[in-house]
MIVOTOR-281483 format. One record per residue (C-alpha): residue number from 1; residue in one letter; x, y, z. Coordinates in pm, 1 decimal. Layout:
N
<NUM,"A",<X,Y,Z>>,
...
This chain:
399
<1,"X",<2280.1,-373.2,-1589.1>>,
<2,"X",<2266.3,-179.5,-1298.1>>,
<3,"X",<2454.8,123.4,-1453.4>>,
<4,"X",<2207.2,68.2,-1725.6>>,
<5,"X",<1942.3,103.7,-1437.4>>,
<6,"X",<2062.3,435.5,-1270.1>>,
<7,"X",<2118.4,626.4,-1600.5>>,
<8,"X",<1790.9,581.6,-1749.8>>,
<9,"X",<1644.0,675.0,-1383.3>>,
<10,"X",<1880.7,988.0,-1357.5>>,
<11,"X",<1703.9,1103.0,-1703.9>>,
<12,"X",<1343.1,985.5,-1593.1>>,
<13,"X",<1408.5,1122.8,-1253.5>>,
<14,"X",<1439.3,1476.6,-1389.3>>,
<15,"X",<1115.4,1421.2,-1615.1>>,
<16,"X",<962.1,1335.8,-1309.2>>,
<17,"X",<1031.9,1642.3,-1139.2>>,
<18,"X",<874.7,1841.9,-1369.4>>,
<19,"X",<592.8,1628.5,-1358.5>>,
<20,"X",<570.1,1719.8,-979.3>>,
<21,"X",<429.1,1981.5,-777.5>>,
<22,"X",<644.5,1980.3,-515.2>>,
<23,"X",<1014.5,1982.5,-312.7>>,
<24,"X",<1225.4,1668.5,-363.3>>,
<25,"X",<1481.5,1707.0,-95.7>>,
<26,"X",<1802.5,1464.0,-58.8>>,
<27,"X",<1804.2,1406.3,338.5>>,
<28,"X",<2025.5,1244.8,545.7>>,
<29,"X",<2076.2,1121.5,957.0>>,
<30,"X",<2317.8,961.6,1157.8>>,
<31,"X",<2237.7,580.5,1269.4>>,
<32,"X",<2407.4,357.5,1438.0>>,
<33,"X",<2723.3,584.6,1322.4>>,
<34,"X",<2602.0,554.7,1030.8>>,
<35,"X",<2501.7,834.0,788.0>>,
<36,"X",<2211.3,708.3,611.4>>,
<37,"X",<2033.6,899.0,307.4>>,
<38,"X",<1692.9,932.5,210.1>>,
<39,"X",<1458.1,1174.8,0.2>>,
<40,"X",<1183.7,1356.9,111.5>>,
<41,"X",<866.4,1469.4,-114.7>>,
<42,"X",<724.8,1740.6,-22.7>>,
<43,"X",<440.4,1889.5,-255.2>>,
<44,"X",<359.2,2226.7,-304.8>>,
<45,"X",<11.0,2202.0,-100.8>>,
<46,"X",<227.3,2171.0,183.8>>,
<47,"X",<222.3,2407.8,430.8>>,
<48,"X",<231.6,2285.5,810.6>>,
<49,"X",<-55.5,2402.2,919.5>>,
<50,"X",<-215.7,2061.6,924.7>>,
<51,"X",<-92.5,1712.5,1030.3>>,
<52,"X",<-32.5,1539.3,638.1>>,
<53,"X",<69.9,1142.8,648.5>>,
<54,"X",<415.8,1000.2,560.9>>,
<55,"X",<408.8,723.8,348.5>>,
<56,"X",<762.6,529.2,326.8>>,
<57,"X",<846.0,387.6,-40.8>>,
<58,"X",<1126.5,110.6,-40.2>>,
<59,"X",<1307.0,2.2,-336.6>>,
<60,"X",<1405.6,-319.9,-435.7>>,
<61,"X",<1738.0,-507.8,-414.2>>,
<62,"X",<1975.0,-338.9,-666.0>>,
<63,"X",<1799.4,-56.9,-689.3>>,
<64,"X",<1824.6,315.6,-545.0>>,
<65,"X",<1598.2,553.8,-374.6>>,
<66,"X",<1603.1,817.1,-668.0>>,
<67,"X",<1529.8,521.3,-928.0>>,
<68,"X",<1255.0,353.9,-702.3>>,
<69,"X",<1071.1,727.1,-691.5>>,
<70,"X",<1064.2,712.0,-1092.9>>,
<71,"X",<972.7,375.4,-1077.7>>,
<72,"X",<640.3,399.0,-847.7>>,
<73,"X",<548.9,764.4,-999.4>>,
<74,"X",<392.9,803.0,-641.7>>,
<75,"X",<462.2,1177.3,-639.5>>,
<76,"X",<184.1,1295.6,-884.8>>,
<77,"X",<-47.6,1081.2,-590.9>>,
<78,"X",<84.5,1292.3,-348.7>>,
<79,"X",<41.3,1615.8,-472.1>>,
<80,"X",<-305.1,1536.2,-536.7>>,
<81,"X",<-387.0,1345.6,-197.7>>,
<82,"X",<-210.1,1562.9,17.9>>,
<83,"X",<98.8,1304.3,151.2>>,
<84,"X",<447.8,1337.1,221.6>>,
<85,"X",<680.1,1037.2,75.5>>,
<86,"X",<1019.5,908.0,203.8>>,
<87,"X",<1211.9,731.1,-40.8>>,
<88,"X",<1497.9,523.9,212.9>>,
<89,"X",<1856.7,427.8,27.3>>,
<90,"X",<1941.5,69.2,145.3>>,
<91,"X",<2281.1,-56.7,224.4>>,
<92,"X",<2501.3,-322.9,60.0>>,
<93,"X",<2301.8,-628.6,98.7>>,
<94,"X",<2441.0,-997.3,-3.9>>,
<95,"X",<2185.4,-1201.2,-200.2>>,
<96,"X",<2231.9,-1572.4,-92.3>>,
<97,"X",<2100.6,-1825.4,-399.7>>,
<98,"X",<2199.2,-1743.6,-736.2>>,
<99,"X",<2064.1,-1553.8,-960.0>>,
<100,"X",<2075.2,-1222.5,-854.9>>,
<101,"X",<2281.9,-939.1,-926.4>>,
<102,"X",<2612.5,-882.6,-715.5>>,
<103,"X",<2632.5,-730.9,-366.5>>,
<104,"X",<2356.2,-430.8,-389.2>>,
<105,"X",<2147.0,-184.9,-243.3>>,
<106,"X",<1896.5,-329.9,-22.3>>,
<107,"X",<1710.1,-367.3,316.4>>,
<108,"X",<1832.1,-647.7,560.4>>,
<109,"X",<1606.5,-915.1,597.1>>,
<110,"X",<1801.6,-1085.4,864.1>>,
<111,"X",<2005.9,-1372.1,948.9>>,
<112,"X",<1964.1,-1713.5,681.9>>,
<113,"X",<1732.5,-1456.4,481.2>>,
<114,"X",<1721.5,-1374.8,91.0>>,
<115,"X",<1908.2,-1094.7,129.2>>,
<116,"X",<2165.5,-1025.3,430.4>>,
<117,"X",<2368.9,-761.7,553.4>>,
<118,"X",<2739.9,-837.4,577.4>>,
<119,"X",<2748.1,-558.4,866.1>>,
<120,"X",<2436.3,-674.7,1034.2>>,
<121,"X",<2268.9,-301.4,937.7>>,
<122,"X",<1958.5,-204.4,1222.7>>,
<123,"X",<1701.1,-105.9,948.7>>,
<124,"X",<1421.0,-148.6,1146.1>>,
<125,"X",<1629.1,131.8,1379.3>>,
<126,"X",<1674.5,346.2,1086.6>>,
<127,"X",<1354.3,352.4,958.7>>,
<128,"X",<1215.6,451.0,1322.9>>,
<129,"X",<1476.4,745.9,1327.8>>,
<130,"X",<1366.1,863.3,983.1>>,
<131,"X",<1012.1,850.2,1120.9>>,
<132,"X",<1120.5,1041.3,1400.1>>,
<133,"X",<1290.0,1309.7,1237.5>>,
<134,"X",<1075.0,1362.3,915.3>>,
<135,"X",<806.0,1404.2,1287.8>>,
<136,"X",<1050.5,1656.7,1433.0>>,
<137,"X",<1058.6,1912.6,1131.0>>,
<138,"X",<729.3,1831.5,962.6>>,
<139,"X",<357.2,1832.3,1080.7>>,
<140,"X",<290.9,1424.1,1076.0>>,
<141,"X",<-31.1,1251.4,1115.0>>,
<142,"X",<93.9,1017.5,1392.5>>,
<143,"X",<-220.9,760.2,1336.2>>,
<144,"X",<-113.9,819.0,944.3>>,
<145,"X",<244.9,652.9,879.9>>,
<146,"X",<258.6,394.2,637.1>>,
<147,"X",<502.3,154.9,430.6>>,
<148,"X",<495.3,67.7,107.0>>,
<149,"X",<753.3,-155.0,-108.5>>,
<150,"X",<854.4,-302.8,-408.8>>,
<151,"X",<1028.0,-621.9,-419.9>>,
<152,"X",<1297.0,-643.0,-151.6>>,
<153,"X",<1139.0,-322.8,-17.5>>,
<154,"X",<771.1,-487.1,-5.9>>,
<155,"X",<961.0,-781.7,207.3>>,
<156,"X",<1101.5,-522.0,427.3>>,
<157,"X",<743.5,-370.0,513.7>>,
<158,"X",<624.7,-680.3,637.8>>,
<159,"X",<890.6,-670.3,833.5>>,
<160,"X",<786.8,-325.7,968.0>>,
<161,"X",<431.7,-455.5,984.6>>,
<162,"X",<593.8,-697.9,1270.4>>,
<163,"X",<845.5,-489.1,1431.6>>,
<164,"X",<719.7,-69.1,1422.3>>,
<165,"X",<433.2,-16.8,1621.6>>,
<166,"X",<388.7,324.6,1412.2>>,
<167,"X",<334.3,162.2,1095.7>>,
<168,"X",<-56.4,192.6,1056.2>>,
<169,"X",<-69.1,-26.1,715.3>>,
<170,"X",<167.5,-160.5,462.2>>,
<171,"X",<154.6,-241.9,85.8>>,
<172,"X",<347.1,-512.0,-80.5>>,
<173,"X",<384.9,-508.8,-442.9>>,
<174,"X",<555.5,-814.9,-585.5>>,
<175,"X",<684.3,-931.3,-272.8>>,
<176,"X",<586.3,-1201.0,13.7>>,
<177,"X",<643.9,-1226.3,372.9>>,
<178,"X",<1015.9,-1359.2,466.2>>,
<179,"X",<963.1,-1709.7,606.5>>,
<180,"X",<1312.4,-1635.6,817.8>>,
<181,"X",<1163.4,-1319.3,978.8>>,
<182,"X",<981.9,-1422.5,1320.9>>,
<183,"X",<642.7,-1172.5,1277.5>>,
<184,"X",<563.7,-1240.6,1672.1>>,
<185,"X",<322.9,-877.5,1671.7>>,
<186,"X",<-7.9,-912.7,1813.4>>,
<187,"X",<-146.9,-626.9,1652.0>>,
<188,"X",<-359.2,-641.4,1350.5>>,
<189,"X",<-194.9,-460.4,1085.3>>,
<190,"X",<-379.1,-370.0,737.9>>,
<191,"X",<-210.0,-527.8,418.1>>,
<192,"X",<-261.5,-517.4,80.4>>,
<193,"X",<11.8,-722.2,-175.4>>,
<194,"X",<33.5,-656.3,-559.2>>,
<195,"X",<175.5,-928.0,-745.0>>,
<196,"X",<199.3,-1066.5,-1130.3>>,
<197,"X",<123.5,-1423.4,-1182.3>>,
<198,"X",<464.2,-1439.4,-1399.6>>,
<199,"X",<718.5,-1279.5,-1192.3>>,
<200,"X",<1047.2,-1455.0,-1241.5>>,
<201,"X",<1197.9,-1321.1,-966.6>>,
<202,"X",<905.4,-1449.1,-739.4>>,
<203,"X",<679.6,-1743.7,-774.5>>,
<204,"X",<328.5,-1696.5,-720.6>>,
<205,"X",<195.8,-2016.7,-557.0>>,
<206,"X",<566.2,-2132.7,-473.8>>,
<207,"X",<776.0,-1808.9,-347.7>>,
<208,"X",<1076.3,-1925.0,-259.2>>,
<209,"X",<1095.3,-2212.1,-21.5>>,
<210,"X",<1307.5,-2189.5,295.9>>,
<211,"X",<1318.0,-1790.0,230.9>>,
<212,"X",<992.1,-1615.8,105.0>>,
<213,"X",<656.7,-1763.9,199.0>>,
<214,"X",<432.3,-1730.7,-134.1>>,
<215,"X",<196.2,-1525.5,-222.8>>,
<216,"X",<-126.2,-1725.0,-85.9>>,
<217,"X",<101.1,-1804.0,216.4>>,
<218,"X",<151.4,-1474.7,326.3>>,
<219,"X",<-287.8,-1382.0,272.3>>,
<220,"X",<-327.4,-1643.8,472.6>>,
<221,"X",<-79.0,-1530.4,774.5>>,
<222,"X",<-206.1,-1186.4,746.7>>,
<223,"X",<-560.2,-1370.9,711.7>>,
<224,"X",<-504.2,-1566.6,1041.0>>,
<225,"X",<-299.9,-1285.5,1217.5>>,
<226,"X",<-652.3,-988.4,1159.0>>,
<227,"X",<-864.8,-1270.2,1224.9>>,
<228,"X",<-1040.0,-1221.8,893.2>>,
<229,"X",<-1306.8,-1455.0,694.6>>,
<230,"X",<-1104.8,-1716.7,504.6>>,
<231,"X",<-1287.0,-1720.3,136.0>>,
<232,"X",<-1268.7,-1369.9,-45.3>>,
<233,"X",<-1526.4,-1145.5,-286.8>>,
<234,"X",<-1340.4,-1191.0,-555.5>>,
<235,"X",<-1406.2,-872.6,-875.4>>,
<236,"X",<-1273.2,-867.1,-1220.8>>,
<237,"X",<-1123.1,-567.9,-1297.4>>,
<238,"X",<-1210.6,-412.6,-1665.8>>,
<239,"X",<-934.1,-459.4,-1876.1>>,
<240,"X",<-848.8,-89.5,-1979.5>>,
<241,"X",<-542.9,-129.3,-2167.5>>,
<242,"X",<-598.1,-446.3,-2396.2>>,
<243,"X",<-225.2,-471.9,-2473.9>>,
<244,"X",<-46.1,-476.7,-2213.1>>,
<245,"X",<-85.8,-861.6,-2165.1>>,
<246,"X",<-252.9,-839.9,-1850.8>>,
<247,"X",<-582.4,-816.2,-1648.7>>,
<248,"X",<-644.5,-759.7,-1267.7>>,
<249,"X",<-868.7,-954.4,-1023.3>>,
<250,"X",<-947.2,-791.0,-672.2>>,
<251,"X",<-966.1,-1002.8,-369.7>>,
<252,"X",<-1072.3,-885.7,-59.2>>,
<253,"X",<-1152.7,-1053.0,248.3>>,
<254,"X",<-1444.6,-964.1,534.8>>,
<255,"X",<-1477.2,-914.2,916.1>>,
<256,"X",<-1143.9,-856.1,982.4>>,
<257,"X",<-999.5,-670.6,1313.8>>,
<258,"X",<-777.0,-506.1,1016.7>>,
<259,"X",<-783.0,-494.7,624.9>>,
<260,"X",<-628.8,-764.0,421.1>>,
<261,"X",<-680.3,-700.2,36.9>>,
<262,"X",<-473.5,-846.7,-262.4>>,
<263,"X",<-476.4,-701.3,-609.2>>,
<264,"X",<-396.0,-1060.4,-882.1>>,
<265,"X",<-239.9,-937.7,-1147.7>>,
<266,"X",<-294.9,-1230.9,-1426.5>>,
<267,"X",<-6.0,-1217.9,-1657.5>>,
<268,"X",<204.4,-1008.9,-1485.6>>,
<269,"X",<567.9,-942.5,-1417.3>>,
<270,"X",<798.3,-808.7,-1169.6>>,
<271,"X",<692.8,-472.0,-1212.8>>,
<272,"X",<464.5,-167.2,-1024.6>>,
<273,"X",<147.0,-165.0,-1217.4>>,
<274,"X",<83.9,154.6,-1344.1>>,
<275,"X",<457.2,323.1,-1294.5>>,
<276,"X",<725.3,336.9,-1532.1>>,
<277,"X",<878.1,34.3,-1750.9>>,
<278,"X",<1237.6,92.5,-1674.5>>,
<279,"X",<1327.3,-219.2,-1694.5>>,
<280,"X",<1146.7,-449.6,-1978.6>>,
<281,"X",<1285.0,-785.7,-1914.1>>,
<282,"X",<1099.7,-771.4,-1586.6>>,
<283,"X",<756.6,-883.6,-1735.7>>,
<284,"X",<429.3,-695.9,-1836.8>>,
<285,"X",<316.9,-389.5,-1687.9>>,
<286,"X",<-10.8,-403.6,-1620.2>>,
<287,"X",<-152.2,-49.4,-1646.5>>,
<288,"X",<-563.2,-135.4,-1604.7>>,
<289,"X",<-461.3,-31.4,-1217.9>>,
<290,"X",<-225.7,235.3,-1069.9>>,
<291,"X",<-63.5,80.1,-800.4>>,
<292,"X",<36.5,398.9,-647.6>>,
<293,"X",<-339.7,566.9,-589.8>>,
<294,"X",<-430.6,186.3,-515.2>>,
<295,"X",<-210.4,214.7,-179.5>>,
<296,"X",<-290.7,558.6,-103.0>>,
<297,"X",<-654.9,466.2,-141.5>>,
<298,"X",<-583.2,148.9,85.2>>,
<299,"X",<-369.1,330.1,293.9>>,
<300,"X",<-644.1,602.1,348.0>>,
<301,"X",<-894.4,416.3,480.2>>,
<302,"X",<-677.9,234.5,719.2>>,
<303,"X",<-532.5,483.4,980.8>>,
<304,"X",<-393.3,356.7,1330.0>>,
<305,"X",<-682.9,294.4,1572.5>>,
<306,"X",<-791.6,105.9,1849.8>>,
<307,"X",<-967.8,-198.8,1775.0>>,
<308,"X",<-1251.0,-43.2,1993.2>>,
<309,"X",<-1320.7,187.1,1697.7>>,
<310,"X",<-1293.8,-38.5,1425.7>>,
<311,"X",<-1629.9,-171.6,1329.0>>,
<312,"X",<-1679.3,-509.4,1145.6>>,
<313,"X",<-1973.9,-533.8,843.1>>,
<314,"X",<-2090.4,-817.1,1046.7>>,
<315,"X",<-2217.4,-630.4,1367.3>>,
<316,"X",<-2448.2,-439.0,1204.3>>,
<317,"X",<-2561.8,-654.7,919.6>>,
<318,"X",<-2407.7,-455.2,688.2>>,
<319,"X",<-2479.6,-490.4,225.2>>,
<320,"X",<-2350.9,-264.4,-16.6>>,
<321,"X",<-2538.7,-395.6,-314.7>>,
<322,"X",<-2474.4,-465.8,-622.9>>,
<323,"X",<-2100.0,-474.9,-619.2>>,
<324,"X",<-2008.8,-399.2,-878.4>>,
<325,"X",<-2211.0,-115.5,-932.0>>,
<326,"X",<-2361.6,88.9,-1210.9>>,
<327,"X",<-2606.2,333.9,-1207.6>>,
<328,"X",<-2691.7,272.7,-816.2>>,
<329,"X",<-2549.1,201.6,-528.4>>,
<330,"X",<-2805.9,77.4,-212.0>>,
<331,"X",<-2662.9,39.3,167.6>>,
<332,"X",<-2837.8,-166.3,430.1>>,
<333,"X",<-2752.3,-204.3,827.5>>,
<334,"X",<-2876.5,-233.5,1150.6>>,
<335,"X",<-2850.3,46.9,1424.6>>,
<336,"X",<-2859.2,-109.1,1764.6>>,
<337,"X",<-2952.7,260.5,1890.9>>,
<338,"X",<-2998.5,573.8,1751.8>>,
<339,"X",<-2712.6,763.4,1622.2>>,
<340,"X",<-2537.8,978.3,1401.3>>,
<341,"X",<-2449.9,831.0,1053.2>>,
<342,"X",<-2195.1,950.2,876.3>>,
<343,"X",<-2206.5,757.5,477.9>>,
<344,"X",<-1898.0,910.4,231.2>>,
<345,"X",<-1781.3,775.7,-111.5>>,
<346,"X",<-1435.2,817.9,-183.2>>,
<347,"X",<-1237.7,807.4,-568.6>>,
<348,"X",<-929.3,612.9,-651.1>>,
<349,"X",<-702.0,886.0,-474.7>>,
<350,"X",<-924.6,870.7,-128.9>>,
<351,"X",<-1096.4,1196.4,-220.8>>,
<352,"X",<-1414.8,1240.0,-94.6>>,
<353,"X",<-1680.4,1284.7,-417.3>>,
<354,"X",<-2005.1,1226.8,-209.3>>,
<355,"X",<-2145.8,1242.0,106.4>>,
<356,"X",<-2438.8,977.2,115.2>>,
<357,"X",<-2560.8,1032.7,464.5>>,
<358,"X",<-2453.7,1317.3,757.0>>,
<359,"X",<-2751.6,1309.3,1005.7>>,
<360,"X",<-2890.8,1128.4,1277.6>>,
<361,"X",<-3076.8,806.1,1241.9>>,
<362,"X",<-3295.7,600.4,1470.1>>,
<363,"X",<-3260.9,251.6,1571.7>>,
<364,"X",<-3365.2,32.3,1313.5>>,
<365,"X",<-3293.7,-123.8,1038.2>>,
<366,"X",<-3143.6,157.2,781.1>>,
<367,"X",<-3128.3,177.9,408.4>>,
<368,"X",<-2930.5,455.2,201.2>>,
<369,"X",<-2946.8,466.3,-202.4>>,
<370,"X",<-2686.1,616.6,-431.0>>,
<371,"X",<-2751.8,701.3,-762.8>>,
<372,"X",<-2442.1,760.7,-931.4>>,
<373,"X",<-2371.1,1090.0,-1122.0>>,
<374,"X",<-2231.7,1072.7,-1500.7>>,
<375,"X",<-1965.2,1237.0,-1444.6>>,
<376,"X",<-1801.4,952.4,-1196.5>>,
<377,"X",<-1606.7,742.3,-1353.4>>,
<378,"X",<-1556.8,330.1,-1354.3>>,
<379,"X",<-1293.4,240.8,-1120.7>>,
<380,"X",<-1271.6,110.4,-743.0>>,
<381,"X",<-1411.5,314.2,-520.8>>,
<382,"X",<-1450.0,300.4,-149.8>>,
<383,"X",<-1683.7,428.2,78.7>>,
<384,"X",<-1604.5,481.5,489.8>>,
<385,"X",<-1954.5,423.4,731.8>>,
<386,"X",<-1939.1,613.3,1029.6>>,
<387,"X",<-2210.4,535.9,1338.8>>,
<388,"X",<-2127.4,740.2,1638.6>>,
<389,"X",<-1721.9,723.5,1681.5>>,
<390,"X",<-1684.8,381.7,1525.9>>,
<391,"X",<-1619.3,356.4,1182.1>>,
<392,"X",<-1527.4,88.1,867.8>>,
<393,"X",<-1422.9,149.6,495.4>>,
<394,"X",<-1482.4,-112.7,257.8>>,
<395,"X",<-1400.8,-101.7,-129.7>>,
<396,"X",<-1711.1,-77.1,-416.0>>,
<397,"X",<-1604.5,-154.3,-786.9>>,
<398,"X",<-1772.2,136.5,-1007.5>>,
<399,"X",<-1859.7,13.8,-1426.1>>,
């Protein structure tokens, strides 16, 4: 099977490349006296005389980087959004309960975990060195470094989420938290997790007990961890593709010190919604979202701050009404004092479409209409409030 895999990426990589606007380039640094491998994306846009954000993409167990860059179609994202991506190559990791494939590529998840290293491989260490050399030789947003996974690789960012302080936000898709992996951070740390209902390889309300927390397990940790309200504003998503044997609800969570967001993908196998099927037997795709502008949007709106600038909905009384939205949008909140408001909608790939408001208010109670433009689309949105240097981006569903 897992020639079977790298073949049909080999041929889909190449596709994908001419899909691309930009330099895929096959890196590689000493760890540990170790040489590790990696690629780098680079698009076109590119041209270091700006500070662009890294986003690391982690493959799953049995998988490779090159396959895992097919897989998540991220590039197109990044030539659009203006991102550099690091695809990492695991190491031979051991899968301990049957079931899985043989001694693979993976990430180590440590000791009594789902998947261990026979040589004990640092790759929280090598993930900081790539981080510090991609830094060295490329203009890097420091407050703009994020990791993203897919299965073994969406385990391994929660891991990152509790070990690199550099990691501003992560984004799990059909993965948990480890339940062997002691998260003892004190930071807040944005998440958002993407996961089918009917992944075999992962159950939802069960995950795997004594290894992988499930999936309302882990919201809740995350939940309890960004001190966040417990119930959620839950949205259906329109179901754009009617075949595909799948629909979408988005659940996300308020007054939090950091983001916690959860796309429920009803149906739903072990797959990235929105990339490319290479393997069937997985489950559905769901393609009514693309998981890969989903993170960068998410990812976008959560950069590393202080928790001084962060600035919760609650403080100022904030409503975005209705939500969802059609024709118009309205925003309420309080301003203790007078100051300058700064009110932008964003699209799907965290371009900004609209600025709403760029001027300074008095104290007061303020209100701010939208009427949306025909030539905006349906699709979740997100707009970022900005009152003096303080700031908060929340999510609006467009129909």
């Amino acid at each position: 099977m897992k020639a079977a895999i790298t073949t049909m990426a080999l041929y889909l990589f190449s596709i994908s490349q001419l899909l691309s606007q930009g330099d895929t380039l096959f890196q590689s640094i000493m760890h540990d006296d170790s040489l590790r491998h990696y690629i780098l994306y680079v698009p076109d846009a590119y041209d270091g005389s700006e500070a662009w954000p890294l986003v690391i993409n982690l493959h799953g167990f049995a998988w490779e980087a090159a396959s895992h860059m097919t897989f998540s179609n991220m590039n197109p994202v990044a030539d659009t959004a203006h991102f550099i991506v690091a695809y990492p190559q695991g190491l031979t990791m051991v899968a301990t309960i049957p079931g899985f494939p043989p001694p693979s590529p993976g990430f180590n998840l440590g000791a009594d975990s789902l998947f261990v290293s026979p040589d004990n491989v640092d790759d929280v260490g090598f993930i900081g060195r790539l981080i510090d050399t991609v830094s060295a030789n490329y203009s890097i947003d420091p407050s703009r470094i994020f990791s993203a996974g897919f299965s073994n690789g969406g385990m391994f960012s929660h891991i990152l989420a509790c070990e690199e302080s550099r990691i501003a936000a992560i984004a799990a898709v059909g993965s948990t938290l480890p339940t062997t992996w002691p998260c003892d951070t004190s930071r807040a740390v944005p998440v958002l997790q993407i996961n089918g209902t009917e992944e075999a390889a992962l159950d939802y309300e069960m995950g795997l007990p004594g290894l992988l927390h499930s999936v309302p397990e882990t919201i809740e940790f995350w939940l309890t961890r960004n001190q966040c309200d417990t119930t959620p504003v839950i949205t259906s998503l329109p179901d754009l593709y009617t075949t595909d044997s799948s629909t979408v609800e988005y659940h996300q969570w308020h007054s939090c010190d950091a983001e916690v967001a959860h796309f429920k993908v009803f149906g739903g196998g072990h797959q990235w919604p929105g990339g490319i099927n290479l393997v069937p037997f997985l489950g559905n795709l769901n393609l009514d979202i693309d998981a890969s502008s989903e993170i960068w949007n998410f990812f976008n709106r959560n950069p590393l701050t202080s928790t001084k600038a962060n600035l919760k909905p609650a403080e100022i009384n904030l409503r975005a009404y209705p939500n969802p939205a059609a024709a118009h949008l309205n925003f309420e909140f309080d301003l203790p004092e007078a100051a300058r408001v700064q009110l932008t909608l964003y699209n799907p790939l965290g371009q900004p479409i609209q600025i709403l408001s760029n001027e300074q208010l008095p104290a007061g109670r303020q209100r701010i209409n939208w009427q949306r433009p025909a030539s905006v689309a349906a699709g979740l949105y997100y707009y970022r409030l900005r009152i003096g240097e303080r700031f908060l981006a929340q999510p609006v569903v467009l129909r």
